[in-house]
C-alpha positions as CSV (number, residue, x, y, z in Angstrom):
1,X,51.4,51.4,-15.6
2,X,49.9,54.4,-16.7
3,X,48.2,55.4,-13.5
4,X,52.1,55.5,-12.3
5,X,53.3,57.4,-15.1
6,X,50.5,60.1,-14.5
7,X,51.3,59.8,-10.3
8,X,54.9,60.5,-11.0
9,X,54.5,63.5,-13.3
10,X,51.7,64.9,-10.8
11,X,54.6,64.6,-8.2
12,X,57.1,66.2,-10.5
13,X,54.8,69.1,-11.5
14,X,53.8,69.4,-7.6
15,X,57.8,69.9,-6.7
16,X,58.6,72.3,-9.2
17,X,55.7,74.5,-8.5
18,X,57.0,74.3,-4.4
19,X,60.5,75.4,-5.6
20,X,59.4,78.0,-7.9
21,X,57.4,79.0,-4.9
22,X,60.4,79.2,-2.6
23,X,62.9,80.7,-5.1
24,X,60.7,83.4,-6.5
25,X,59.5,84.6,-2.5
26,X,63.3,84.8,-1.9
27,X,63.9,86.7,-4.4
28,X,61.1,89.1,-3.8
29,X,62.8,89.3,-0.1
30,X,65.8,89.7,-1.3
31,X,65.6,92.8,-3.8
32,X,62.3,94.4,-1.6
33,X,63.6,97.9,0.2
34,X,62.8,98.8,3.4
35,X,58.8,98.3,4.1
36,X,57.0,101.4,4.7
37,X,55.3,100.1,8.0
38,X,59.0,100.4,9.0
39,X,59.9,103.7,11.2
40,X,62.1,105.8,8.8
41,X,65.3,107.8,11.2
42,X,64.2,111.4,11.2
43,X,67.9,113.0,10.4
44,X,66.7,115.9,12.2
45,X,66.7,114.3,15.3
46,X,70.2,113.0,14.9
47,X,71.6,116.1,14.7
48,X,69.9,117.8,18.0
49,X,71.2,114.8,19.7
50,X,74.5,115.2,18.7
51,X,74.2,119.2,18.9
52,X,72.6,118.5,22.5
53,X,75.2,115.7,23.8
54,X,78.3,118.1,22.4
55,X,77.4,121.6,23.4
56,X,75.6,124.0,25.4
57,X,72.6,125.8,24.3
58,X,74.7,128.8,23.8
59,X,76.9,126.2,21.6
60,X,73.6,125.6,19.7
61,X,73.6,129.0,17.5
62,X,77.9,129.2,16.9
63,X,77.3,125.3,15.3
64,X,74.6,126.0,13.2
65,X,76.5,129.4,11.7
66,X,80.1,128.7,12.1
67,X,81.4,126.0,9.1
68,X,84.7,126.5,10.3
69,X,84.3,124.9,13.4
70,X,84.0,121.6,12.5
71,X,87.1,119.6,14.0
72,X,90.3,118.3,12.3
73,X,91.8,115.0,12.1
74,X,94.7,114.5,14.3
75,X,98.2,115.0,12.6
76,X,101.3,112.6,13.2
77,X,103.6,114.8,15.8
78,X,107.1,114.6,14.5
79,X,110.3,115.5,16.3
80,X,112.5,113.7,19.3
81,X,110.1,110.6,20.5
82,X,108.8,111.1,23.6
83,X,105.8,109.6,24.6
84,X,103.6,109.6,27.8
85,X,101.8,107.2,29.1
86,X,100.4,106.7,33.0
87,X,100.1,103.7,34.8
88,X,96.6,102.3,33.8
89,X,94.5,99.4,34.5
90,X,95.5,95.9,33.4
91,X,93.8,95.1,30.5
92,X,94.2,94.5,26.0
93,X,94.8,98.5,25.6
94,X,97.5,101.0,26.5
95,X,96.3,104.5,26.5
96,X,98.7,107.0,25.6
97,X,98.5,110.0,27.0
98,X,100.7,112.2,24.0
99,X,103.4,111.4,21.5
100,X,105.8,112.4,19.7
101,X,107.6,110.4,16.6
102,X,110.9,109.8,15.7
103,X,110.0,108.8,12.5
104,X,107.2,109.3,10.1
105,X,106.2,105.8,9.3
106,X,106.6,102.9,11.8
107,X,105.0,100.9,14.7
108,X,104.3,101.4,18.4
109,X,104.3,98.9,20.7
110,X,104.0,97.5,24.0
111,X,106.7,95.0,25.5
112,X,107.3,93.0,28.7
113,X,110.0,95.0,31.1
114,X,111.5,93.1,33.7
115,X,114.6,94.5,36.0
116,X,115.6,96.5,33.1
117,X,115.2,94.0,30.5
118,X,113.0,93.8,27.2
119,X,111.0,90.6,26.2
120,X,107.6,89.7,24.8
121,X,105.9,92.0,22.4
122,X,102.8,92.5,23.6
123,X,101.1,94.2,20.7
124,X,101.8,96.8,18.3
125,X,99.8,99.7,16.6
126,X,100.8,101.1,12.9
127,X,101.4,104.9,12.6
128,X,101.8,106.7,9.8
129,X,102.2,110.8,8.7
130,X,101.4,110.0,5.1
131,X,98.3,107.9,6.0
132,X,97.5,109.9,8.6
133,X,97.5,107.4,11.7
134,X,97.9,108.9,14.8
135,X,97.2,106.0,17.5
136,X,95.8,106.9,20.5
137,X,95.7,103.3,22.1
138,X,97.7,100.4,21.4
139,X,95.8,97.1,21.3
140,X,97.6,94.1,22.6
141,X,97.2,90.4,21.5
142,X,98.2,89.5,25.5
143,X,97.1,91.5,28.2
144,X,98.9,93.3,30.6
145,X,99.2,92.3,34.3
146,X,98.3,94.2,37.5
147,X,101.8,94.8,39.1
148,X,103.9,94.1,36.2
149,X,105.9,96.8,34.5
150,X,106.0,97.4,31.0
151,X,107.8,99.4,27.6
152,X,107.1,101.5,25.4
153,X,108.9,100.6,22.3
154,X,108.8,101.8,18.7
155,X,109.9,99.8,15.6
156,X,110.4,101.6,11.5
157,X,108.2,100.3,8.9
158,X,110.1,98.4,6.5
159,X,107.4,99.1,3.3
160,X,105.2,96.3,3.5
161,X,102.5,98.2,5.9
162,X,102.7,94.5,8.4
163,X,104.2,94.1,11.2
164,X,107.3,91.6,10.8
165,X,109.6,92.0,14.1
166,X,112.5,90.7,11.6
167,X,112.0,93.2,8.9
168,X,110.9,96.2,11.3
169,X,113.5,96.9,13.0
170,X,113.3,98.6,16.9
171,X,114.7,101.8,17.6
172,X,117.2,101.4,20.0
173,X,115.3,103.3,22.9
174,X,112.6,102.6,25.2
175,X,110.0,105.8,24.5
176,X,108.0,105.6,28.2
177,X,107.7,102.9,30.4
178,X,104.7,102.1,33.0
179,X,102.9,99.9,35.7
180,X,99.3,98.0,35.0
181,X,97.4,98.6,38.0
């Protein structure tokens, strides 16, 4: 009885020094940085690409000197609504080409247009002055069709930043409309 006694605690002791194995390796993993056999990104390098990629040589020197030049984020265009947008490829994007907003917090969107009548909502994109959202595409949740024609629709924000086509209401107008090719 006691040889099993000593055979069970051997077995014991045996598992408990496996697991403190495995949990103490993982934690060495775990918290370890970056080994220093591994290549290290030389910043430099990132910068001449992007320098390279975006300018000219005689580009180079006005980058390096001229702080002012880097660009701006695009501001919300405000004013009469009128948005442009060409006939594009079928696809789950609308590009638009340039807008203008009615109003300064609201949704833009893409619906079905059939012999002069609205249906599906295709998708929707948030924009926003105070935020600063300027969409430039408009992602649908259904693609568009080659030969179909489509809207251009906008819809006002109704405060809770989510799109809710009974809370956000459309402006009665169709802003552009256009073909998928």
């Amino acid at each position: 009885m006691a040889e099993a006694d000593q055979q069970q605690d051997s077995s014991k002791t045996l598992v408990a020094f496996v697991v403190g194995l495995l949990i103490g390796g993982m934690l060495v993993w775990a918290f370890s940085g970056p080994s220093a056999d591994a290549p290290q990104p030389n910043q430099d390098d990132e910068v001449t690409e992007v320098i390279e990629e975006g300018t000219t040589n005689e580009d180079d020197e006005a980058a390096t000197t001229d702080d002012e030049s880097t660009p701006t984020a695009p501001t919300l265009e405000v004013g009469d609504g009128v948005v442009e947008v060409q006939n594009q490829a079928a696809g789950m994007s609308v590009t638009l080409d340039r807008a203008t907003y009615p109003i300064e917090e609201g949704w833009i969107g893409v619906r079905d247009y059939d012999n002069g009548q609205l249906s599906f909502i295709k998708g929707v994109v948030r924009f926003s002055a105070a935020a600063g959202l300027v969409p430039q595409d408009i992602v649908l949740q259904v693609p568009t069709q080659p030969g179909q024609e489509y809207a251009v629709v906008m819809f006002s924000e109704d405060g809770d930043n989510v799109f809710n086509p009974a809370g956000d209401v459309q402006i009665d107008q169709i802003f552009a409309t256009f073909t998928a090719q």
